[in-house]
PDB file with SEQRES, HELIX, SHEET and CRYST1 records, atoms N, CA, C and O in Angstrom:
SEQRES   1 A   74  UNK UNK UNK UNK UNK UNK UNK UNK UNK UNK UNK UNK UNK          
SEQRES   2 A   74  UNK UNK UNK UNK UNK UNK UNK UNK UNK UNK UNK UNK UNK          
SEQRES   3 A   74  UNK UNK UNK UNK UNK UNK UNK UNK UNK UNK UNK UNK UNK          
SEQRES   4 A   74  UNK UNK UNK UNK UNK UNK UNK UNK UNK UNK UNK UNK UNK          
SEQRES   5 A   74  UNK UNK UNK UNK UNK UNK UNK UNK UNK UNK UNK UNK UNK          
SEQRES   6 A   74  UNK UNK UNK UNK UNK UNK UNK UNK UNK                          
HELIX    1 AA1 UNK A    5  UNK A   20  1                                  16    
HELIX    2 AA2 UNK A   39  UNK A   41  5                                   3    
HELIX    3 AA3 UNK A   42  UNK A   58  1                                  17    
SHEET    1 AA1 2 UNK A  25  UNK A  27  0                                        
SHEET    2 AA1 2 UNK A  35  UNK A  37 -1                                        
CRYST1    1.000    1.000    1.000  90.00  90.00  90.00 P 1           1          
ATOM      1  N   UNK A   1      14.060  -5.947-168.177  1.00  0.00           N  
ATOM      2  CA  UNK A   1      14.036  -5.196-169.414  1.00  0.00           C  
ATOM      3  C   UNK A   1      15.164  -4.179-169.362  1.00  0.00           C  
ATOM      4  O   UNK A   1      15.463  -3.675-168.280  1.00  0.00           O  
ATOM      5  N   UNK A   2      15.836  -3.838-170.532  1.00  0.00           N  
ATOM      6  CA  UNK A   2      16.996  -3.070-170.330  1.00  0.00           C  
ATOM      7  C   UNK A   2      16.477  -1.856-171.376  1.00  0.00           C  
ATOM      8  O   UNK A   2      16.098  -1.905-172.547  1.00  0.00           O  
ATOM      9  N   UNK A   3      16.663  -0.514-170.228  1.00  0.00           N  
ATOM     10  CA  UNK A   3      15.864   0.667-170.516  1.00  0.00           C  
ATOM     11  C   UNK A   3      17.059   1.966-170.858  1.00  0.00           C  
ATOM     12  O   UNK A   3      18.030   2.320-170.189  1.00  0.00           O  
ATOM     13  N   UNK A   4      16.514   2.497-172.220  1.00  0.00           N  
ATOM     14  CA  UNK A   4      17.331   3.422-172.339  1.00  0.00           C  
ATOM     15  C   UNK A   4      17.285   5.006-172.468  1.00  0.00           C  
ATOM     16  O   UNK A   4      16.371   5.193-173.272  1.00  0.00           O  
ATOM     17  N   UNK A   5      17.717   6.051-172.153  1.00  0.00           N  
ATOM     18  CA  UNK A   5      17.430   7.582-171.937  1.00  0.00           C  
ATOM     19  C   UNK A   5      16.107   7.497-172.880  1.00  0.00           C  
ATOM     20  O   UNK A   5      15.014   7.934-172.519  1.00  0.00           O  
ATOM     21  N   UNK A   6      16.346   6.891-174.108  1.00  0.00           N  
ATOM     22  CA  UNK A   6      15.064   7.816-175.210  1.00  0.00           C  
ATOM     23  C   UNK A   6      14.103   7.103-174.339  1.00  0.00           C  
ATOM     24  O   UNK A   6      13.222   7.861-173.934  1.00  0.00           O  
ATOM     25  N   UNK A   7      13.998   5.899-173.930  1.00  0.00           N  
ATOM     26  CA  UNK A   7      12.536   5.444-173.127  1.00  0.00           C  
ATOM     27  C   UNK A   7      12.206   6.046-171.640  1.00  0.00           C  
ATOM     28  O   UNK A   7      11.130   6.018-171.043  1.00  0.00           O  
ATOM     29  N   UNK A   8      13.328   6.541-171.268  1.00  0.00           N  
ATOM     30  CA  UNK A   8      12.765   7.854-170.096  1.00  0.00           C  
ATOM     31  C   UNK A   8      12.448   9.157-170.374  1.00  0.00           C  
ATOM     32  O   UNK A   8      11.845   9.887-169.587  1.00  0.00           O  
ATOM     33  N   UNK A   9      12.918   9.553-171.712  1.00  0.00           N  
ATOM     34  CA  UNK A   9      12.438  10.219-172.559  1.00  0.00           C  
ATOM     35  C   UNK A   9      11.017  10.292-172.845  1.00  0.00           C  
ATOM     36  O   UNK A   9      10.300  11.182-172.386  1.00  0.00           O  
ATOM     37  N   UNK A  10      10.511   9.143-173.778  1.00  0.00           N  
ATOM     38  CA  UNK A  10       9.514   9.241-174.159  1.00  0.00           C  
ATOM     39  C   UNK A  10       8.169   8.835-173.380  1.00  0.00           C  
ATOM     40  O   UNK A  10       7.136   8.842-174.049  1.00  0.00           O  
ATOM     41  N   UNK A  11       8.066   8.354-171.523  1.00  0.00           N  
ATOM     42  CA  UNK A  11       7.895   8.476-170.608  1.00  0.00           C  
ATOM     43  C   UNK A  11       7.255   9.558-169.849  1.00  0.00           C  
ATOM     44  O   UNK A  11       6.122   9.778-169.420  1.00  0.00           O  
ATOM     45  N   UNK A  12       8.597  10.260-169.836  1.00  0.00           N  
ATOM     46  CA  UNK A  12       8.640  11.611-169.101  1.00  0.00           C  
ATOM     47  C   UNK A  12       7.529  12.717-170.188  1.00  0.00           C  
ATOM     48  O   UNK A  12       6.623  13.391-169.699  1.00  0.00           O  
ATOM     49  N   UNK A  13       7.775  12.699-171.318  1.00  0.00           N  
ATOM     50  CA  UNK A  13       7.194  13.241-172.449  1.00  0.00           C  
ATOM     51  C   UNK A  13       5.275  12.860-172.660  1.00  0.00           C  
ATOM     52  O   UNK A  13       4.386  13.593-173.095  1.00  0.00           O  
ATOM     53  N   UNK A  14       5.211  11.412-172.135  1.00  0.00           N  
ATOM     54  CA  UNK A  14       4.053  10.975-172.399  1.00  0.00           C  
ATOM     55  C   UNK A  14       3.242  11.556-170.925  1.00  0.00           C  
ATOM     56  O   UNK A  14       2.037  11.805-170.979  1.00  0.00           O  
ATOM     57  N   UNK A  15       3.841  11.697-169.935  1.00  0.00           N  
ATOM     58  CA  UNK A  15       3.334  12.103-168.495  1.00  0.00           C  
ATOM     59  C   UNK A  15       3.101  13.768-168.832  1.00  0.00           C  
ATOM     60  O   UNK A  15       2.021  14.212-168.444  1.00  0.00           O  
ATOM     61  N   UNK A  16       4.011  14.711-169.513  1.00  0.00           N  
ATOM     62  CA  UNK A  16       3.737  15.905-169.784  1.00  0.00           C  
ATOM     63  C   UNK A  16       2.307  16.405-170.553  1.00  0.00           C  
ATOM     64  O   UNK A  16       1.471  17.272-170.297  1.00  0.00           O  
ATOM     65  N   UNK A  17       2.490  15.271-171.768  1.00  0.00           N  
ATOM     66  CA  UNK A  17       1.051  15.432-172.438  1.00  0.00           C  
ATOM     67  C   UNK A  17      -0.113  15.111-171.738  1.00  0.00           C  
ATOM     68  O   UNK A  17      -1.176  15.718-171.868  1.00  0.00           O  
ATOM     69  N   UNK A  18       0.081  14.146-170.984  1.00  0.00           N  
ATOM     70  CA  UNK A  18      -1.342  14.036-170.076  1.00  0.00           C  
ATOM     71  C   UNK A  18      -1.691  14.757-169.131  1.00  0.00           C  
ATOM     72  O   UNK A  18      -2.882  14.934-168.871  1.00  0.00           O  
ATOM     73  N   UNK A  19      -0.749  15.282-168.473  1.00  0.00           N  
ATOM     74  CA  UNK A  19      -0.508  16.774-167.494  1.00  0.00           C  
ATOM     75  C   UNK A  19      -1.563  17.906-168.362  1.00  0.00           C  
ATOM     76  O   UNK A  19      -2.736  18.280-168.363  1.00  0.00           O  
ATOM     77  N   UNK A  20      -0.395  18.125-169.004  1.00  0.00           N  
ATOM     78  CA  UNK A  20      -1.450  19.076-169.987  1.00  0.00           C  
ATOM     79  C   UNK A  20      -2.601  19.180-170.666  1.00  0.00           C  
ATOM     80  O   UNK A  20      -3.105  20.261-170.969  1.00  0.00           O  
ATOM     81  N   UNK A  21      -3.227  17.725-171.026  1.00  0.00           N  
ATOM     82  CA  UNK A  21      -4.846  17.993-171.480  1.00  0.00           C  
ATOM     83  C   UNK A  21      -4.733  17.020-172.012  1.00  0.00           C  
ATOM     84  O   UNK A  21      -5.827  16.457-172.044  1.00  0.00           O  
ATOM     85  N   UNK A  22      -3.641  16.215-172.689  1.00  0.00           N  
ATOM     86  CA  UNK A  22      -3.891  14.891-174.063  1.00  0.00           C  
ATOM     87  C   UNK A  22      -5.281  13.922-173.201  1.00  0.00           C  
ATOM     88  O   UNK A  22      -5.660  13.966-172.030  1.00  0.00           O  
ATOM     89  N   UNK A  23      -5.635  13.319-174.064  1.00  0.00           N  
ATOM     90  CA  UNK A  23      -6.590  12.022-173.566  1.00  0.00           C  
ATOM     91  C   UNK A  23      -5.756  11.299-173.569  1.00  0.00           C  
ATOM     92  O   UNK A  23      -5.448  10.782-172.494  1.00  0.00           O  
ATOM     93  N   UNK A  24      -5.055  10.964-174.739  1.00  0.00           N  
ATOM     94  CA  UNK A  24      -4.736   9.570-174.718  1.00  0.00           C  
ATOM     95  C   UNK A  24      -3.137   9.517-175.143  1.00  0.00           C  
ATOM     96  O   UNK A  24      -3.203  10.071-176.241  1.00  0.00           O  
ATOM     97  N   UNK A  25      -2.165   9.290-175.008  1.00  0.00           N  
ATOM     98  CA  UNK A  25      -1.365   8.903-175.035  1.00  0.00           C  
ATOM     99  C   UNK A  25      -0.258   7.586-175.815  1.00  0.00           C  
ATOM    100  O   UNK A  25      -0.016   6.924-174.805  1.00  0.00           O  
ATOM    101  N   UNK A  26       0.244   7.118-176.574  1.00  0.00           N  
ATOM    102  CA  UNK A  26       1.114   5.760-176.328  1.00  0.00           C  
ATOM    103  C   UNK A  26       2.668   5.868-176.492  1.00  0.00           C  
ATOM    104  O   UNK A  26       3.409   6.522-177.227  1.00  0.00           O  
ATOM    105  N   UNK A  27       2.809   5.144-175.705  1.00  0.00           N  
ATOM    106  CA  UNK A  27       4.215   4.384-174.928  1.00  0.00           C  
ATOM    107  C   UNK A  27       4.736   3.377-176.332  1.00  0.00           C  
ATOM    108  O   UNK A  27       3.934   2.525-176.714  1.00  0.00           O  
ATOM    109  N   UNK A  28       5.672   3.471-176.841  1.00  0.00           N  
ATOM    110  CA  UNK A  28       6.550   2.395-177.069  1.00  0.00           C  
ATOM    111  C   UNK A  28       7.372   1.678-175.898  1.00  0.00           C  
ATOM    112  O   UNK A  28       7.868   2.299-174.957  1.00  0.00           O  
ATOM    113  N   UNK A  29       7.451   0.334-176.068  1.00  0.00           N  
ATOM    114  CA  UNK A  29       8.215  -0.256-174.913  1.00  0.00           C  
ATOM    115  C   UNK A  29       9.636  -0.642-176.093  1.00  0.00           C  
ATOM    116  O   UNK A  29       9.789  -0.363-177.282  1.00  0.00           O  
ATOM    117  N   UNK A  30      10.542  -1.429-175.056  1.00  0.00           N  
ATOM    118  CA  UNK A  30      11.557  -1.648-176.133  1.00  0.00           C  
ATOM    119  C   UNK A  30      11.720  -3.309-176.835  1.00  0.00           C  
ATOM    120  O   UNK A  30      12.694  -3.752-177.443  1.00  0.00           O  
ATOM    121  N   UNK A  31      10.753  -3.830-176.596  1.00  0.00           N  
ATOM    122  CA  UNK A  31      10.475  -4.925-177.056  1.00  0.00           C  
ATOM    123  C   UNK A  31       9.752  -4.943-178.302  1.00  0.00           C  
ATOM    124  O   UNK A  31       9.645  -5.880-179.094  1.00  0.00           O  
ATOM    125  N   UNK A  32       9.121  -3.426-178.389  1.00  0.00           N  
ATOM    126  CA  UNK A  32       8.055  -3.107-179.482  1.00  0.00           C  
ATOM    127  C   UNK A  32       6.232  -3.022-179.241  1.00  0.00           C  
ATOM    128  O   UNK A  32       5.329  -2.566-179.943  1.00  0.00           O  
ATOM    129  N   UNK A  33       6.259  -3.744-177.816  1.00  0.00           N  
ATOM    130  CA  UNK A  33       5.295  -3.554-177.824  1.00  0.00           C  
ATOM    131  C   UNK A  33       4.300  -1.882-177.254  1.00  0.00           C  
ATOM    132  O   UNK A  33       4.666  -1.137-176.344  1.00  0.00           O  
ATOM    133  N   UNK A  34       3.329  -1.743-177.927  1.00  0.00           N  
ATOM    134  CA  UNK A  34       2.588  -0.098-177.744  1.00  0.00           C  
ATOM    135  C   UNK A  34       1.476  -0.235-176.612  1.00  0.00           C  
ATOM    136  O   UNK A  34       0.710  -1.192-176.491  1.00  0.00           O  
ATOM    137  N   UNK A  35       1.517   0.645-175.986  1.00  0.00           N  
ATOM    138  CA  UNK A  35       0.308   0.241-174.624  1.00  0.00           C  
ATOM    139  C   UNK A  35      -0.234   2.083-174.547  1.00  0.00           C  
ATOM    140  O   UNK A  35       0.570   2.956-174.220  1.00  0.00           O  
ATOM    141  N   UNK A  36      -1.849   2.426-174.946  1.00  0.00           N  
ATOM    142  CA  UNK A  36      -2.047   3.497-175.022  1.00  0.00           C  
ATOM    143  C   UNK A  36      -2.557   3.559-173.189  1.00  0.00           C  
ATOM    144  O   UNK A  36      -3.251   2.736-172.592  1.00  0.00           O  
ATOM    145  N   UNK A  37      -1.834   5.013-172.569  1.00  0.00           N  
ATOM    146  CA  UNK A  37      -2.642   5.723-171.564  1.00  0.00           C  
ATOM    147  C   UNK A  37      -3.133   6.397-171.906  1.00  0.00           C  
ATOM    148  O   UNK A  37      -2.856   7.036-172.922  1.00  0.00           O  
ATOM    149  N   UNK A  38      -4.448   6.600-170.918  1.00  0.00           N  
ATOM    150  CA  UNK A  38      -4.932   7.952-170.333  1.00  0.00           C  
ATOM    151  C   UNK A  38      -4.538   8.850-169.343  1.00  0.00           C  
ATOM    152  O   UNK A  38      -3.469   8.697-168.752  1.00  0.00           O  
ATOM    153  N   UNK A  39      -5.358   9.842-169.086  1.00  0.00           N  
ATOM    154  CA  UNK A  39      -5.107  10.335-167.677  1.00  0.00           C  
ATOM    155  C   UNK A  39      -4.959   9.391-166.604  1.00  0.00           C  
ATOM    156  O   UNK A  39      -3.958   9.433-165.888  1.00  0.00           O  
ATOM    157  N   UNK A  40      -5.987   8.434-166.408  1.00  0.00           N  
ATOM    158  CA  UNK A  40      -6.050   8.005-165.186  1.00  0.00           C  
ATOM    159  C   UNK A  40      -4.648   6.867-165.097  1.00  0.00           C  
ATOM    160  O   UNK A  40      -4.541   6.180-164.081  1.00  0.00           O  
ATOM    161  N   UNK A  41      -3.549   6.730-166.295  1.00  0.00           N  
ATOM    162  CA  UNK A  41      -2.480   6.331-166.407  1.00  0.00           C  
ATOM    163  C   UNK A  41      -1.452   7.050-165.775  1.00  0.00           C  
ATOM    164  O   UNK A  41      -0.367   6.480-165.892  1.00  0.00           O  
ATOM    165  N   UNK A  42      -1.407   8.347-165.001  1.00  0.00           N  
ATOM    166  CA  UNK A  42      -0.521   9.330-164.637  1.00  0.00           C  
ATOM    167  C   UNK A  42       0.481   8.589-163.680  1.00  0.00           C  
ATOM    168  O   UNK A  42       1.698   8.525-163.855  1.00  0.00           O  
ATOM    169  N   UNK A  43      -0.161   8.093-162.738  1.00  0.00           N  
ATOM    170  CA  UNK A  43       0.421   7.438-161.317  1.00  0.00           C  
ATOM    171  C   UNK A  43       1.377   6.263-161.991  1.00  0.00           C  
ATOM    172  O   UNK A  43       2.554   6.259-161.631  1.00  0.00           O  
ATOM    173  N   UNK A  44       0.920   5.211-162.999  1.00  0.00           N  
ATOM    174  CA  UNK A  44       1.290   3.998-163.963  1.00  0.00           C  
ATOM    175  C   UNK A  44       2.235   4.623-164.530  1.00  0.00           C  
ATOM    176  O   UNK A  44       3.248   3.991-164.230  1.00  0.00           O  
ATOM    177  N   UNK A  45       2.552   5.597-165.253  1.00  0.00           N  
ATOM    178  CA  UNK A  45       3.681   6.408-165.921  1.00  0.00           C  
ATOM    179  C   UNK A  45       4.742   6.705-165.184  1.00  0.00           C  
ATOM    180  O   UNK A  45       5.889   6.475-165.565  1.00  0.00           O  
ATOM    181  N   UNK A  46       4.371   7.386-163.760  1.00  0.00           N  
ATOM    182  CA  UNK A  46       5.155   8.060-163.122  1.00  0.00           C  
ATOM    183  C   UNK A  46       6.018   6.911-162.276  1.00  0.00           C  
ATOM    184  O   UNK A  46       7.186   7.142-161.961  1.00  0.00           O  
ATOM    185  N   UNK A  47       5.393   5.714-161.946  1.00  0.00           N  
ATOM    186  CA  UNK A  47       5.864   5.059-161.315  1.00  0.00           C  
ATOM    187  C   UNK A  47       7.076   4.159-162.371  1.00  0.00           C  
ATOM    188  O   UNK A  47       8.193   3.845-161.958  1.00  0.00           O  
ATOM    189  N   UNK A  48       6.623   3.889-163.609  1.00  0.00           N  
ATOM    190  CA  UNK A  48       7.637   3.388-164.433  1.00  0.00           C  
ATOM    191  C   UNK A  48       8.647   4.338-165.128  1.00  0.00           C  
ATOM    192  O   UNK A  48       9.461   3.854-165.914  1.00  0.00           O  
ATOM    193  N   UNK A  49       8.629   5.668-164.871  1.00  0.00           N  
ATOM    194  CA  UNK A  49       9.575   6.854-165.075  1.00  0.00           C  
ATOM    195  C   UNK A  49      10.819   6.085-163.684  1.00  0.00           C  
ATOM    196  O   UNK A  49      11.775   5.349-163.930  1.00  0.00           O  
ATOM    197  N   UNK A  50      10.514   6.415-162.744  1.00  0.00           N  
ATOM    198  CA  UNK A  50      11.115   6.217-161.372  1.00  0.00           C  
ATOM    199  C   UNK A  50      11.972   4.795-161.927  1.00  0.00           C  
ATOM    200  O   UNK A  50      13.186   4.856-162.120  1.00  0.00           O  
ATOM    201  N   UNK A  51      11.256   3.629-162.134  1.00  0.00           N  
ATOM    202  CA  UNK A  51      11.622   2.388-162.346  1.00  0.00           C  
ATOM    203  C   UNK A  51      13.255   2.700-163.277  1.00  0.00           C  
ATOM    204  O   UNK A  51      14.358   2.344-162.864  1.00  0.00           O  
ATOM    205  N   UNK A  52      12.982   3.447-164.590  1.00  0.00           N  
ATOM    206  CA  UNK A  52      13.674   3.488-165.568  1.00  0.00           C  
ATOM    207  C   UNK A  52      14.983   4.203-165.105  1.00  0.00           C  
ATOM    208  O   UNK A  52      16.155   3.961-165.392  1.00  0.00           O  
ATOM    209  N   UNK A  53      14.302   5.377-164.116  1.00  0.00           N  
ATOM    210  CA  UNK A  53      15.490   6.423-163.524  1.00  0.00           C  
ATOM    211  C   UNK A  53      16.594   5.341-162.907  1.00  0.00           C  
ATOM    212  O   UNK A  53      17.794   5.236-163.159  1.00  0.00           O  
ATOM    213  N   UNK A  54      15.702   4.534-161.958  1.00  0.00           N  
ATOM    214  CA  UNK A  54      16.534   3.785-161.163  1.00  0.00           C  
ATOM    215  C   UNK A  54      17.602   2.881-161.598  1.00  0.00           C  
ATOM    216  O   UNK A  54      18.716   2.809-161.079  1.00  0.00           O  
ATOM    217  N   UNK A  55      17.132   2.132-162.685  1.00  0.00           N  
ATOM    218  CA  UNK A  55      18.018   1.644-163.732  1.00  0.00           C  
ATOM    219  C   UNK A  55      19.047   1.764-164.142  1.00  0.00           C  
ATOM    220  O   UNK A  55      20.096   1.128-164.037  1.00  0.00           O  
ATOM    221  N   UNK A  56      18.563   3.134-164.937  1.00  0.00           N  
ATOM    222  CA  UNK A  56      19.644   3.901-165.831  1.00  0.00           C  
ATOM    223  C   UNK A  56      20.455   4.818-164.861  1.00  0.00           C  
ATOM    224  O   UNK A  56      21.271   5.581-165.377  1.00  0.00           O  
ATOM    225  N   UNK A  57      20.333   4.815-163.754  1.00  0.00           N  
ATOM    226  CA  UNK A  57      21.259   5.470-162.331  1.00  0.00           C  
ATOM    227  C   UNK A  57      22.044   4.416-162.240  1.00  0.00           C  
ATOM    228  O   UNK A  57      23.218   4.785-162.279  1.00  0.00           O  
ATOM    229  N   UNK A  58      21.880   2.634-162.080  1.00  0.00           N  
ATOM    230  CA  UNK A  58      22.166   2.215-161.285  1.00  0.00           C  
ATOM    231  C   UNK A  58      23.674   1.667-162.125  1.00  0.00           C  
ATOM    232  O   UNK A  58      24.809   1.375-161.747  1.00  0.00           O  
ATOM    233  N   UNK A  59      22.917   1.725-163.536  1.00  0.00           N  
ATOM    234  CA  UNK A  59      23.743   1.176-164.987  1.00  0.00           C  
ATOM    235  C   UNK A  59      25.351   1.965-164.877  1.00  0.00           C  
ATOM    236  O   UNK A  59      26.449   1.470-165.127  1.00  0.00           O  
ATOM    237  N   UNK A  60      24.864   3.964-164.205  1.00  0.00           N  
ATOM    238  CA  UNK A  60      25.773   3.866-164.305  1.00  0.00           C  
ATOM    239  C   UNK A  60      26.531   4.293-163.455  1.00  0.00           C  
ATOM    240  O   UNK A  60      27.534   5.001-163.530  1.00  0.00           O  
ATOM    241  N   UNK A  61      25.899   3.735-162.460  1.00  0.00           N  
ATOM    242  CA  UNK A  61      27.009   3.757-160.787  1.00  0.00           C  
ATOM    243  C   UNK A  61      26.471   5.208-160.034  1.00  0.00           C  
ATOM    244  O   UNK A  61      27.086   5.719-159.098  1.00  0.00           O  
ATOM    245  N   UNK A  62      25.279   5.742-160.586  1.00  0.00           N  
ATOM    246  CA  UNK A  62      24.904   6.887-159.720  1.00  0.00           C  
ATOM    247  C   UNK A  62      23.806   6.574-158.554  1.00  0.00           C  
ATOM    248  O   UNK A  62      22.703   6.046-158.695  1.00  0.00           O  
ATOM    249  N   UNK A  63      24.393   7.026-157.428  1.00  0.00           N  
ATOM    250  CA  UNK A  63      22.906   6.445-156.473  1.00  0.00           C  
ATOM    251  C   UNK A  63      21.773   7.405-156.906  1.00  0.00           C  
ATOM    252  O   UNK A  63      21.758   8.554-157.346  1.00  0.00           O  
ATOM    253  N   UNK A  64      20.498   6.156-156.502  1.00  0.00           N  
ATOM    254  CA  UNK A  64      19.595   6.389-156.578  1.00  0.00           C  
ATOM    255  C   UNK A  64      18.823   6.757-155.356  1.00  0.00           C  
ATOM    256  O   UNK A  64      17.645   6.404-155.306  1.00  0.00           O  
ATOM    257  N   UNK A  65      19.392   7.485-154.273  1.00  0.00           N  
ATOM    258  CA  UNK A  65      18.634   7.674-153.198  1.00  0.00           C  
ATOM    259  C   UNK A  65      19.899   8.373-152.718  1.00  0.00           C  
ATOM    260  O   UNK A  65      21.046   8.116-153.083  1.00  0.00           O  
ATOM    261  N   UNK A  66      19.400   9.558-151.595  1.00  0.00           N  
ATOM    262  CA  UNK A  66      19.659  10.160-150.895  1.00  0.00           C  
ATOM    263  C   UNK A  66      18.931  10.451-149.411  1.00  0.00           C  
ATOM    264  O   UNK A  66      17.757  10.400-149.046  1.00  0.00           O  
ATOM    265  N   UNK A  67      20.014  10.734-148.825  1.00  0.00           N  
ATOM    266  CA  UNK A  67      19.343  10.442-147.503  1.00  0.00           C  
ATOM    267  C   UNK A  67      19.612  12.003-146.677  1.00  0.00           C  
ATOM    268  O   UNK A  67      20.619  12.430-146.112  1.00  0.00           O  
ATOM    269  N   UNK A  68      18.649  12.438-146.825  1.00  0.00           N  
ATOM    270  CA  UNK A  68      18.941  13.972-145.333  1.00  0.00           C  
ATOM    271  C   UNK A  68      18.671  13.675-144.334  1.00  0.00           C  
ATOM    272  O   UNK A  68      18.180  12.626-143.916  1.00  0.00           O  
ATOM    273  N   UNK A  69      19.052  14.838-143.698  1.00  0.00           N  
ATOM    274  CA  UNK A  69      19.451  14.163-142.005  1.00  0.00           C  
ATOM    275  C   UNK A  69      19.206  16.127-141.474  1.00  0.00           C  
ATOM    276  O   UNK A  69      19.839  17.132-141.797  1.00  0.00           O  
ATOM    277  N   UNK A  70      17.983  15.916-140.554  1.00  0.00           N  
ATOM    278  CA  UNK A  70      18.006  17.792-140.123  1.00  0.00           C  
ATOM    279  C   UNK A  70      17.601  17.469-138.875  1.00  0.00           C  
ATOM    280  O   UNK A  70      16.982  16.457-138.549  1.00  0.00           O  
ATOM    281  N   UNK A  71      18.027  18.500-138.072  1.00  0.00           N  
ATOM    282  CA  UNK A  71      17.744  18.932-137.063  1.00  0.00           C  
ATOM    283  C   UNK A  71      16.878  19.635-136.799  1.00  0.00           C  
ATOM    284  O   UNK A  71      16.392  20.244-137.751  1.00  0.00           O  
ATOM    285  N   UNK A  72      16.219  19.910-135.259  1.00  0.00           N  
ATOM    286  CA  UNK A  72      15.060  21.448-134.870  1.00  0.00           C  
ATOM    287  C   UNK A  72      15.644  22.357-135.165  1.00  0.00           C  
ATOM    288  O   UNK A  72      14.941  23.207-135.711  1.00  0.00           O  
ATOM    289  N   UNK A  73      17.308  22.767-134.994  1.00  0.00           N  
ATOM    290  CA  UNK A  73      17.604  23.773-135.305  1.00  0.00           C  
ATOM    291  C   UNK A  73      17.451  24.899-133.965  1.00  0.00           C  
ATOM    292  O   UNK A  73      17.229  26.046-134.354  1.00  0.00           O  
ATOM    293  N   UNK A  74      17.528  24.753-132.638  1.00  0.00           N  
ATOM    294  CA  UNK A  74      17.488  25.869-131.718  1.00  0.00           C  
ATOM    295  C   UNK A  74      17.895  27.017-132.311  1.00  0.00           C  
ATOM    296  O   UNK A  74      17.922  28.067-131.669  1.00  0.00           O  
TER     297      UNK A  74                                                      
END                                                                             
């Protein structure tokens, strides 16, 4: 599926309202189809936020991962 800012947009937006108190929620996809969450949709949201990030990073040559590297630090 080819994903664009307004659908990490409206994502990111649908995870805020459920954060905050909404019951219920819906998602447009970009095919058209509507899929209502709930709360217990938070983890399902968040994980297809990530999906979309990764995408739309990858679309446009930004990595999607970083890697640290630490020491104990004496």
């Amino acid at each position: 599926m080819s994903w664009t800012q307004t659908d990490l947009d409206n994502v990111s937006a649908a995870i805020t309202e459920l954060a905050t108190g909404a019951r219920v929620v819906k998602v447009r996809y970009p095919n058209g189809h509507e899929v209502e969450y709930g709360q217990t949709g938070i983890p399902t949201l968040k994980h297809l936020r990530a999906e979309i990030k990764a995408e739309l990073n990858a679309a446009a040559g930004t990595p999607s991962h970083f890697v640290a590297v630490t020491g104990k630090g004496l």
